[in-house]
C-alpha positions as CSV (number, residue, x, y, z in Angstrom):
1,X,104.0,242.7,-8.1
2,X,104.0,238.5,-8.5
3,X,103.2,236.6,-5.8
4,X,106.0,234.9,-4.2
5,X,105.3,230.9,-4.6
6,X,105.0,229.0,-1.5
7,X,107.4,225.8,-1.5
8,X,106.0,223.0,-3.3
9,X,104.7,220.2,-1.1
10,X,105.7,216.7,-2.4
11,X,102.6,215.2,-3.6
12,X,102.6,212.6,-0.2
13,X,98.3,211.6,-0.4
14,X,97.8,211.5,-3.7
15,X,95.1,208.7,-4.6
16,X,94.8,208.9,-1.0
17,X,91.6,209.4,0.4
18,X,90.8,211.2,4.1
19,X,88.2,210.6,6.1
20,X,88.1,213.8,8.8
21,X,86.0,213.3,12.0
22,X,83.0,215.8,12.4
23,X,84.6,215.4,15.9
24,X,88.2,216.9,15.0
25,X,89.3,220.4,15.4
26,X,84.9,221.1,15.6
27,X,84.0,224.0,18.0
28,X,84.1,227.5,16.7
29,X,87.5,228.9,17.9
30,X,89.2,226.1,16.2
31,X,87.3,226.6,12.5
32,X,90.3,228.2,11.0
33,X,92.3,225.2,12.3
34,X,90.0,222.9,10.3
35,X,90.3,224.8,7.4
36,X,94.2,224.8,7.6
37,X,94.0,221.0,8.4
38,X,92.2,220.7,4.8
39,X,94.0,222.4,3.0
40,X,97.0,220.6,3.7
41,X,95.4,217.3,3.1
42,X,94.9,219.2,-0.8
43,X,98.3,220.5,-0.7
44,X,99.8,216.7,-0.7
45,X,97.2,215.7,-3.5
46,X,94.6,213.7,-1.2
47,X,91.2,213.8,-1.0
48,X,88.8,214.7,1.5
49,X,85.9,212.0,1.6
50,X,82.8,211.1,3.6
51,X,82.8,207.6,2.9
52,X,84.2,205.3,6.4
53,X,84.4,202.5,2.8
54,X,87.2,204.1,0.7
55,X,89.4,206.2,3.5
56,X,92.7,205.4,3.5
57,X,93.1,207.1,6.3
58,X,90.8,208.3,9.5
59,X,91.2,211.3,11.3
60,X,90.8,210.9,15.0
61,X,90.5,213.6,18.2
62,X,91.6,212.7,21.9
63,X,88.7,213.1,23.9
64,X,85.8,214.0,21.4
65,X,86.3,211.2,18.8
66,X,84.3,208.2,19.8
67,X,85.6,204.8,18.3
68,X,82.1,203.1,17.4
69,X,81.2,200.0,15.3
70,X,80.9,202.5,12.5
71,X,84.1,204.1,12.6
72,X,85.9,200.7,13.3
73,X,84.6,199.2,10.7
74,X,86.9,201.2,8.4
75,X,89.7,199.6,6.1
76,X,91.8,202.4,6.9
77,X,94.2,203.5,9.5
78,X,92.5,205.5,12.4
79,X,95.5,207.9,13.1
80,X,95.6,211.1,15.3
81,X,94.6,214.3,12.9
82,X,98.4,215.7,13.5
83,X,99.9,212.8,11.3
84,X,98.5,215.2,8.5
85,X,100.5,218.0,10.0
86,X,103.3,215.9,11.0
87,X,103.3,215.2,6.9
88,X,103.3,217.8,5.6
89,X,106.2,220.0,7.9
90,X,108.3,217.0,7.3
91,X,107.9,216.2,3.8
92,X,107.7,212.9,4.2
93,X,104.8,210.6,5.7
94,X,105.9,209.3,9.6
95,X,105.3,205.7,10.3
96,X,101.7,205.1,10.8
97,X,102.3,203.0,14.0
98,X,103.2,206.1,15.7
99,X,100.0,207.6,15.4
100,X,97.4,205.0,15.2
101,X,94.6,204.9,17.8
102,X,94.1,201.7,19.1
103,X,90.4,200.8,21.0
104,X,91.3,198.4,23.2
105,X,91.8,199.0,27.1
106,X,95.9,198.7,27.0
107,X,96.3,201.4,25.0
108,X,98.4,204.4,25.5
109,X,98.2,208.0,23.6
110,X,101.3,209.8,22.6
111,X,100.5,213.1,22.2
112,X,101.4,215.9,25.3
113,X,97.4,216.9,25.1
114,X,95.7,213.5,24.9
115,X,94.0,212.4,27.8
116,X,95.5,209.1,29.9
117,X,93.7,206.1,28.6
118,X,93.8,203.8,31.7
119,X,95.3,200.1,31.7
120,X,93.6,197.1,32.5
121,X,94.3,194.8,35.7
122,X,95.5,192.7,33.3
123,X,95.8,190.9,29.8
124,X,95.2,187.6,28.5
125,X,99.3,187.7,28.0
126,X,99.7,188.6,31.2
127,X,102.2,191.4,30.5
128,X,101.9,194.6,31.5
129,X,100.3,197.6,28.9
130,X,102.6,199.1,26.9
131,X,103.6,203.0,26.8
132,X,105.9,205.1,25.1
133,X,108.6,206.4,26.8
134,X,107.0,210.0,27.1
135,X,103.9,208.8,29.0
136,X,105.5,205.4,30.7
137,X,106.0,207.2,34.0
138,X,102.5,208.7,33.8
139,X,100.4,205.5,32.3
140,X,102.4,203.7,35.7
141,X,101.9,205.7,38.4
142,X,99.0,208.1,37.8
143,X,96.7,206.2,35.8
144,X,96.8,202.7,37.3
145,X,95.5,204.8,40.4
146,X,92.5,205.9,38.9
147,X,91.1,202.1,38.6
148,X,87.2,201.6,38.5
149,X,84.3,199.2,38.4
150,X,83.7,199.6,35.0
151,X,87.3,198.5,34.5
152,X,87.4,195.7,36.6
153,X,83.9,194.6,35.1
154,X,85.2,194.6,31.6
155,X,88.3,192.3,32.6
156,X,86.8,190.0,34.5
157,X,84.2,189.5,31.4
158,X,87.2,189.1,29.0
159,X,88.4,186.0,31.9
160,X,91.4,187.4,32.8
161,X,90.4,188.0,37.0
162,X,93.0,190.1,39.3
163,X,94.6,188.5,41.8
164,X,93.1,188.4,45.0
165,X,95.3,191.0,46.8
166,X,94.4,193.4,44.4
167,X,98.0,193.9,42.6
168,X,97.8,194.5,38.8
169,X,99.2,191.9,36.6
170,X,103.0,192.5,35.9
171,X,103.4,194.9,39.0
172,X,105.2,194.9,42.1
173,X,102.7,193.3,45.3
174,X,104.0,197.0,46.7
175,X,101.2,198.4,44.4
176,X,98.5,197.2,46.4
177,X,98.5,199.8,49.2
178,X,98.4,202.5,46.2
179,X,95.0,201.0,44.7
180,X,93.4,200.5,47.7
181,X,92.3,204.7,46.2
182,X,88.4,204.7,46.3
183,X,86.7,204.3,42.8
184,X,85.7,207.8,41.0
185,X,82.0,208.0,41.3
186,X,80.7,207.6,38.1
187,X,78.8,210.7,37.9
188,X,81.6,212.4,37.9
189,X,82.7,211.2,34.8
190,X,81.9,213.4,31.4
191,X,80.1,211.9,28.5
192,X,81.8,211.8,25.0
193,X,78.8,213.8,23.8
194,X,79.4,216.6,26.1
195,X,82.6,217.5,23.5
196,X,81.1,217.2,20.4
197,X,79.9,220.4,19.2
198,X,81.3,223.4,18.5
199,X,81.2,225.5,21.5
200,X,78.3,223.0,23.0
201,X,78.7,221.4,26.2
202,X,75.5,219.5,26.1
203,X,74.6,216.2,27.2
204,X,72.6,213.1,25.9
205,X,69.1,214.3,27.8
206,X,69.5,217.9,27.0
207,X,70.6,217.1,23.2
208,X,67.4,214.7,23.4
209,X,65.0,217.1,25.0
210,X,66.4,220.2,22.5
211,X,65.9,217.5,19.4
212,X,62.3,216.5,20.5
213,X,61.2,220.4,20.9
214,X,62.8,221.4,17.3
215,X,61.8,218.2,15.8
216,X,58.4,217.6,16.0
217,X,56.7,217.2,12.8
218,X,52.9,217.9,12.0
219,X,50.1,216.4,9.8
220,X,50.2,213.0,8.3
221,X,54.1,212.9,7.6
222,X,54.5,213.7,11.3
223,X,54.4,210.6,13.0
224,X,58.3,209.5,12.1
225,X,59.2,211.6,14.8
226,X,58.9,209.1,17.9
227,X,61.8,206.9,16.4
228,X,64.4,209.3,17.3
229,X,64.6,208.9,21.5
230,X,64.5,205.3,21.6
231,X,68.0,205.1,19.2
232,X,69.3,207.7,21.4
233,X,68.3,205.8,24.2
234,X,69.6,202.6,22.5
235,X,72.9,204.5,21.9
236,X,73.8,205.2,25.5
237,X,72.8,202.0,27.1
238,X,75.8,200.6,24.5
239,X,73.3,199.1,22.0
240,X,73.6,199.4,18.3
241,X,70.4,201.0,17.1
242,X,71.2,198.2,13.5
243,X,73.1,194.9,14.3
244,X,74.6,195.2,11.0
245,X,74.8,199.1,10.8
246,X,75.1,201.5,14.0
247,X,74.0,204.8,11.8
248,X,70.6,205.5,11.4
249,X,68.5,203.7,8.3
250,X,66.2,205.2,6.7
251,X,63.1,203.5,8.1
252,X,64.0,205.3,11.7
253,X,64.9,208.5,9.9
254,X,61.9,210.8,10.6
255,X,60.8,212.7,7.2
256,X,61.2,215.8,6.2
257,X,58.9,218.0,8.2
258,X,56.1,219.8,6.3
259,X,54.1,222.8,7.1
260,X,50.5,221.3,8.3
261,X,49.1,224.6,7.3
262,X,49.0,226.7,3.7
263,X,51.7,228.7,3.6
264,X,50.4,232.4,3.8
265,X,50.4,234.8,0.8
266,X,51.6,237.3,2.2
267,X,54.9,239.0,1.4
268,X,56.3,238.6,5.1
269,X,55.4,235.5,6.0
270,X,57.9,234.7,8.9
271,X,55.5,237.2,10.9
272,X,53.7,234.1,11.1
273,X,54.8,232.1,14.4
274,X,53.7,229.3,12.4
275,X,56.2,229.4,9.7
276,X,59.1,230.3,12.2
277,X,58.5,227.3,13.9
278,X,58.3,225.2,11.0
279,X,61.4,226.6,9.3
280,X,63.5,225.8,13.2
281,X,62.3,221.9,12.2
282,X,63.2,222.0,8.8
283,X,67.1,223.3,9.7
284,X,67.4,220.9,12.5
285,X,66.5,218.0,10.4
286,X,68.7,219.5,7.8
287,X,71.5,220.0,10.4
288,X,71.2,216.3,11.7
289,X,70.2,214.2,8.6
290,X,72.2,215.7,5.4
291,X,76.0,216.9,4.0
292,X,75.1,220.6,6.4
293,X,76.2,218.9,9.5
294,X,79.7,219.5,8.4
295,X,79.2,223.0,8.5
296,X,79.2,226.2,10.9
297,X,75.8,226.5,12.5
298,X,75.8,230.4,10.3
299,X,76.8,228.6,7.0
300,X,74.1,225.4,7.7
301,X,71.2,228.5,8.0
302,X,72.4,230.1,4.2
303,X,72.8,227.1,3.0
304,X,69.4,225.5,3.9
305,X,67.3,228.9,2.8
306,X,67.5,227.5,-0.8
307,X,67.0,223.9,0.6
308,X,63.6,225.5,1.9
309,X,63.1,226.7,-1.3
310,X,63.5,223.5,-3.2
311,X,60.6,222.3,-1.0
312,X,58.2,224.9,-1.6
313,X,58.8,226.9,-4.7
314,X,55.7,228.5,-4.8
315,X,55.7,230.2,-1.4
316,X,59.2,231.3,-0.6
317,X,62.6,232.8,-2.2
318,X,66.0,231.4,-2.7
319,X,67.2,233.9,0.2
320,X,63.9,234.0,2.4
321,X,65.3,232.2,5.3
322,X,68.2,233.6,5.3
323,X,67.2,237.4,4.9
324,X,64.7,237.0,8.0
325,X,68.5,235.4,9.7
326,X,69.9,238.6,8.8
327,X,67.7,240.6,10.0
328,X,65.9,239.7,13.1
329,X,68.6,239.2,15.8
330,X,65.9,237.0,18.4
331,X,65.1,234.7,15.0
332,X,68.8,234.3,14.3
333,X,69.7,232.6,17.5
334,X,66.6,230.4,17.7
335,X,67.7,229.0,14.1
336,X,71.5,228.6,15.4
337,X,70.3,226.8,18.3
338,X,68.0,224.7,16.5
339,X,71.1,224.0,14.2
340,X,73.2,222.8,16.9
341,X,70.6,220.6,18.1
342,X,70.5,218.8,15.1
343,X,74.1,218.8,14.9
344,X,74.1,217.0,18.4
345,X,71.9,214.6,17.5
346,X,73.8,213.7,14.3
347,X,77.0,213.3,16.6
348,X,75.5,210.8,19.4
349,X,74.1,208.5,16.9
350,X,76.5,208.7,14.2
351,X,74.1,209.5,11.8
352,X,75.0,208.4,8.3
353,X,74.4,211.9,6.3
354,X,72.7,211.7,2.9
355,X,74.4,212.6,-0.1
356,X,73.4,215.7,-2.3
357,X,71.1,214.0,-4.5
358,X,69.6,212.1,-2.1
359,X,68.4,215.5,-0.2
360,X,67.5,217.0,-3.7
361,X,64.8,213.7,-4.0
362,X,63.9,214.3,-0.7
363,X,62.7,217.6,-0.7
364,X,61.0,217.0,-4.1
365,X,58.8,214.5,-2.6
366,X,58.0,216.6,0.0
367,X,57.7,219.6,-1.9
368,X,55.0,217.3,-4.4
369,X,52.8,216.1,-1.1
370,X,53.0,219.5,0.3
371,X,51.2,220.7,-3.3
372,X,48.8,217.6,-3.2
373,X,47.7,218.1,0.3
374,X,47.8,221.6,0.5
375,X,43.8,222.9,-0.1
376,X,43.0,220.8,3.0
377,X,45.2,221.9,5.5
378,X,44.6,224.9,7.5
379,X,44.5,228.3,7.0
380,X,46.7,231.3,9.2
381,X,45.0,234.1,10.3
382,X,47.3,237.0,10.1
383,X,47.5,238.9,12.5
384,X,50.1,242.3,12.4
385,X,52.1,242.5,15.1
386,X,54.8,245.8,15.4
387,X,57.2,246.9,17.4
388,X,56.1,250.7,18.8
389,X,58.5,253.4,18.1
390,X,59.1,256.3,20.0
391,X,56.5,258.4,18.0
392,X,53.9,255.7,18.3
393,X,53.6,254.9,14.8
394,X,53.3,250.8,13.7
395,X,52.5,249.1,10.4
396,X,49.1,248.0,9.3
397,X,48.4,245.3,7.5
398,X,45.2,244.0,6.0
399,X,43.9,240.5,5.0
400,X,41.2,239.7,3.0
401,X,40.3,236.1,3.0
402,X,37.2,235.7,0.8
403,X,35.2,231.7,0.5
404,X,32.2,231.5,-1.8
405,X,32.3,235.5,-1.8
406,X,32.4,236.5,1.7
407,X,34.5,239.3,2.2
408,X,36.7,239.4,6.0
409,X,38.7,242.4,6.4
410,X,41.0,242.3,10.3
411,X,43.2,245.2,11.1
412,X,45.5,244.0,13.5
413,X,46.9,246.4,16.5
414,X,50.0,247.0,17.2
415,X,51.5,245.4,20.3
416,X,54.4,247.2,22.2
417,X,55.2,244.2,23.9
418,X,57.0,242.1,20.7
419,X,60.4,242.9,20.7
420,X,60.5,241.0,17.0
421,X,61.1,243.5,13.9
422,X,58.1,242.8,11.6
423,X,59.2,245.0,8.5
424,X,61.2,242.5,6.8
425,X,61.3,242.3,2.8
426,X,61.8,238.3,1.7
């Protein structure tokens, strides 16, 4: 039986390109959202890019979108991610104005969902901030009570002082009873951060604390590591980690991390605590640094097992990492979480994510220094560990590690205690 064609959709983006926020439509529930979102930007012909330089249009999110440097610095219109939608149900592209997001302070959202952006005391016009008629009661009454030091600070800065009795520029001298509200402590107040990832609700310190325990690189290469709390740092005290480019260059990018040990011949080598905690590194940096960030924590694990690979082609499989995913439940969520850590960190600093080929040169290098360096670094000394059935029965594994023909032979025990599933084919 044919399929029945769905309506043609006028061809409204074409040579269009759109620029979708790693911030919009992001945690988990809402993935089938995103993927609805893109493809309708493809149904109208446009083009889903990465690039802030070419976008003809930005796609923003109320509450989760933060409007840096990096994203103003854009040549295209920074509208709300429903224009798209708007679009497309219409047939017809809506005037951008109604769906722009404007930075500054007198701004006012549209949409029933957004949250209330508050006014300033006042403008260098004088006039009161505008607001569309769906919000004007609301951007009047509720939000001009929810005044704050940081909002007086930032208008007295600009020169334009409140008067002395307290009333707001282009309001009644009745409103001064209503502000005299105490100011919201500012602990109280959320950080953008705390809404970036996908089912996260993790904050600068704990997304810096989870990076600097996944992150942590060994050996020689090991020492780019430090540079990543001091931009985080620089990023919440409202500096620019570059003056000329808030993302991340590539001198404070740490490298990729490398085993400081020879990878183990044997054929299950994530029984090795070692190479589990190096391959939680090597995703995180993945997740934070490169094109994976865009995807699900699940899909950024398969999709960095051949990255792994890439690296070092003589020790592991195409699937390696993700067939010890698959099978060891514990494992899993330590490589989700150290996912979502460097996802985090990619979001609070705006990370500038490398490009395919760039990632490919990357992990060639490291894979070549890995090879050159690799008779001097350490050996693993394996050790069997098995989880006890009910009849008592565990593998056995031996090693024999032999230097200028001495001959070591170590049975391991098996330990009852390890809950982790050592019978794993890679």
């Amino acid at each position: 039986m044919a399929k029945t064609s769905s309506p043609a959709v006028p061809p409204l983006l074409r040579g269009m390109f759109v620029y979708v926020d790693r911030c919009v439509l992001c945690r988990e529930d809402e993935e089938e959202q995103l993927r609805r979102l893109e493809r309708r930007i493809k149904a109208m012909s446009g083009t889903i890019t990465d690039s802030l330089e070419i976008a003809t249009y930005v796609l923003a999110m109320p509450m989760r979108t933060v409007l840096d440097a990096a994203l103003q610095s854009t040549r295209g219109e920074i509208v709300y991610f429903w224009f798209v939608d708007h679009a497309y149900d219409a047939g017809a592209l809506p005037h951008v104005a109604a769906y722009k997001v404007d930075s500054s302070l007198d701004s006012a959202t549209t949409y029933p969902y957004a949250f209330p952006v508050a006014r300033p005391l006042g403008s260098a016009a004088g006039a009161p901030a505008p607001a569309t008629p769906a919000v004007a009661e609301m951007a009047t009454a509720r939000v001009t009570r929810a005044r704050s030091g940081v909002h007086i600070a930032a208008v007295d800065k600009e020169g334009s002082a409140a008067p002395s009795d307290g009333t707001a520029v282009g309001e009644p001298a009745g409103a001064a009873e209503r502000l005299a509200i105490p100011a919201r402590p500012a602990k109280r107040a959320k950080k953008v951060t705390d809404f970036l990832c996908r089912g996260c609700t993790v904050s600068d310190s704990r997304g810096d604390a989870l990076w600097n325990s996944q992150t942590a690189t060994h050996g020689a290469d090991g020492g780019g590591g430090s540079a990543g709390p001091s931009v985080a740092a620089s990023a919440r005290n409202g500096r620019s980690p570059s003056p000329s480019n808030p993302a991340e260059s590539p001198r404070e990018r740490p490298p990729f991390p490398l085993p400081d040990f020879q990878m183990p011949g044997a054929r299950n080598k994530f029984a090795f605590d070692e190479v589990r905690q190096w391959a939680k590194q090597a995703v995180t940096w993945l997740a934070c640094y490169t094109y994976l960030s865009a995807a699900a924590p699940t899909a950024m694990v398969k999709q960095a097992s051949p990255l792994l690979f890439r690296t070092l082609k003589d020790d592991l499989k195409t699937s390696s990492l993700y067939n010890i995913y698959k099978a060891d439940a514990e494992y899993k969520q330590e490589l989700l979480k150290a996912a979502r850590a460097g996802r985090i960190r990619a979001n609070s600093l705006k990370v500038k994510h490398l490009s395919e080929k760039d990632v490919e040169g990357i992990l060639d290098a490291a894979g070549a220094t890995y090879r050159k360096k690799r008779d001097s670094l350490r050996l693993l000394l394996e050790v069997e560990e098995g989880e006890g059935d009910e009849s008592g029965e565990s593998e056995e594994e031996d090693e024999e590690e032999g230097a200028a023909g001495d001959k070591n032979e170590t049975a391991a025990t098996a330990s009852d205690n390890k809950k982790r599933t050592r019978s794993i084919s890679l």
